[in-house]
C-alpha positions in Angstrom: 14.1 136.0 82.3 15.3 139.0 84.5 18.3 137.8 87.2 17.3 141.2 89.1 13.8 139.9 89.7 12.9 138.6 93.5 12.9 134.7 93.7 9.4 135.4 94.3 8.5 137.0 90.8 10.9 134.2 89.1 8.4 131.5 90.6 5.0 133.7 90.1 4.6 133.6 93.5 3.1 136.2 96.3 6.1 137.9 98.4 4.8 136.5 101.4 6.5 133.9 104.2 3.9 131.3 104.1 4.8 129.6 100.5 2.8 127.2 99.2 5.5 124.2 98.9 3.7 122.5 95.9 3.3 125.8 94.0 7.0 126.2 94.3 7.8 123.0 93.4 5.7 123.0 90.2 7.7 126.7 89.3 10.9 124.7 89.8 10.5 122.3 87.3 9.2 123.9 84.6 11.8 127.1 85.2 14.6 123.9 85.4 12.8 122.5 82.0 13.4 125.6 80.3 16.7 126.4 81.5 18.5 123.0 82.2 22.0 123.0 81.2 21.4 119.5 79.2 18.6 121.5 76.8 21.5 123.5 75.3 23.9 120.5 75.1 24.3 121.9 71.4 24.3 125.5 71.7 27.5 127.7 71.8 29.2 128.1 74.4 28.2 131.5 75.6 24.1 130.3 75.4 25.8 127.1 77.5 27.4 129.0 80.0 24.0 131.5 80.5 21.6 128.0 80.6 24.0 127.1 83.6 24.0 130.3 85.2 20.2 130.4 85.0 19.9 126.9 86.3 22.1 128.1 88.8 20.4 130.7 89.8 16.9 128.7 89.8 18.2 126.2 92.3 19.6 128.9 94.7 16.1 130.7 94.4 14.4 127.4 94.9 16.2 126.2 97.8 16.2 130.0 99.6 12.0 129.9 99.4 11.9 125.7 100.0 13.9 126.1 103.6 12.1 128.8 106.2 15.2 130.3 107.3 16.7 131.2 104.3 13.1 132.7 103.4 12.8 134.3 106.5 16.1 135.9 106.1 15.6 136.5 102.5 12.6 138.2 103.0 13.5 140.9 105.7 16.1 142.0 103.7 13.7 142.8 100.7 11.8 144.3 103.2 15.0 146.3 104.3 16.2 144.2 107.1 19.0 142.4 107.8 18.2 139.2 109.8 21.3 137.8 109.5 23.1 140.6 111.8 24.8 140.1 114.7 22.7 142.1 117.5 22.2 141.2 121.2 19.5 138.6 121.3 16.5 138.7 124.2 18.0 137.9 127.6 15.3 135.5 128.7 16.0 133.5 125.3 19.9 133.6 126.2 19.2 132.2 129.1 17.0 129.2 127.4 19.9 128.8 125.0 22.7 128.1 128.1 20.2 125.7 129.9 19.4 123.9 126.4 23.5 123.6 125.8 23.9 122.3 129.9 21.2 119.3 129.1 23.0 118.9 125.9 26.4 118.4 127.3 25.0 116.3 129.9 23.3 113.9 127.7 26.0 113.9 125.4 28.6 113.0 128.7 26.1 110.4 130.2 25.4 108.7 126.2 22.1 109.4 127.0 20.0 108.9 123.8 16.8 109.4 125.4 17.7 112.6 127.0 19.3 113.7 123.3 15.9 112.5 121.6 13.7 114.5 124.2 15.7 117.5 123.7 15.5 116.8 119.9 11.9 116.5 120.2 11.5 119.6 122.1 13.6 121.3 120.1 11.3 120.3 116.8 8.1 121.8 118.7 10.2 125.1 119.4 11.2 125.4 115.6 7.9 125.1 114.5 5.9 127.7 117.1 8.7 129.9 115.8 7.6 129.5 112.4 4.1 129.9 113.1 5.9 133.2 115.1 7.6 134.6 112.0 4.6 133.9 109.5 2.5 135.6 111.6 5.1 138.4 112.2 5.7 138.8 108.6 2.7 137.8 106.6 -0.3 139.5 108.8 1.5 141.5 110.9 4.1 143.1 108.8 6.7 143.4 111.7 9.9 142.8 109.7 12.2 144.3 112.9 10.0 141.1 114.9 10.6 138.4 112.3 14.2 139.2 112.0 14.7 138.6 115.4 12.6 135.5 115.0 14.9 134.2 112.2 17.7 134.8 114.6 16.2 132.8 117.2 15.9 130.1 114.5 19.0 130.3 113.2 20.8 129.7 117.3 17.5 126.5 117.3 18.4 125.1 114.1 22.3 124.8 115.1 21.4 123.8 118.4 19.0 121.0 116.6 21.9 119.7 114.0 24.5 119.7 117.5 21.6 117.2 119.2 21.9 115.3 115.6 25.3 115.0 115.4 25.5 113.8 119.6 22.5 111.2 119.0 24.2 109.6 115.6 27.3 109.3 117.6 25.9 107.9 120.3 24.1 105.1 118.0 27.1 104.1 116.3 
């Protein structure tokens, strides 16, 4: 096995955002079956220590293509662009953002679990049109400079989703 190759080629998959989960999954375990740490129990210590790195490095490719953020971001930058950057976001979704975190504070004030679970809800809808947005972006349109602000959008929803999380469990307890 090749550690330079794109999580993509280590799972004999197409470079593409759309990834077929159970494809991927099936790639996982048989890579992990070949390079589990527990197969080389008995092997010297430098074949132990490469096993682990490999299983290592199997895991981190597996969980980058299983979660669409870390894929979208993962694939812009083979594609030469850095989604993870710190650039000035769209001004109408700025906007969005401060009236999402006012009816979060709100809700959060007032205990209002059905207020957090609406904005939870809507939040879920938004993370998956912007999904459908970066496939689309990516996969037939090959706009990587588009997707990479996509996947910055998503990154500002999915923090925004784990804040309505954390405010609905501890308003349950």
């Amino acid at each position: 096995m090749d550690i330079r190759q794109t999580h993509y080629k280590l799972f004999g998959l197409p470079e593409c955002f759309a990834v077929d989960a159970e494809a991927l999954q099936q790639a996982y375990r048989a890579l992990q079956n070949q390079v589990h740490p527990d197969r080389y129990a008995g092997a010297g210590a430098a074949e132990r220590r490469v096993a682990l790195q490999w299983a290592t490095h199997v895991n981190g490719a597996f969980q980058t293509l299983r979660e669409p953020l870390a894929r979208a971001v993962y694939l812009c930058g083979l594609r030469g662009v850095d989604a993870a950057a710190a650039v000035a976001m769209p001004t109408d979704f700025l906007m969005v953002q401060m009236e999402a975190r006012e009816a979060l504070e709100d809700a959060r004030a007032l205990a209002d679990v059905d207020a957090l679970e609406q904005l939870s809800q809507h939040g879920r809808g938004l993370r998956r049109d912007l999904i459908a947005t970066i496939t689309a972006q990516l996969d037939e349109q090959g706009n990587t400079e588009a997707a990479a602000t996509s996947a910055r959008k998503l990154m500002f929803l999915e923090k925004f989703g784990d804040e309505v999380n954390a405010a609905l469990e501890s308003t349950e307890v």
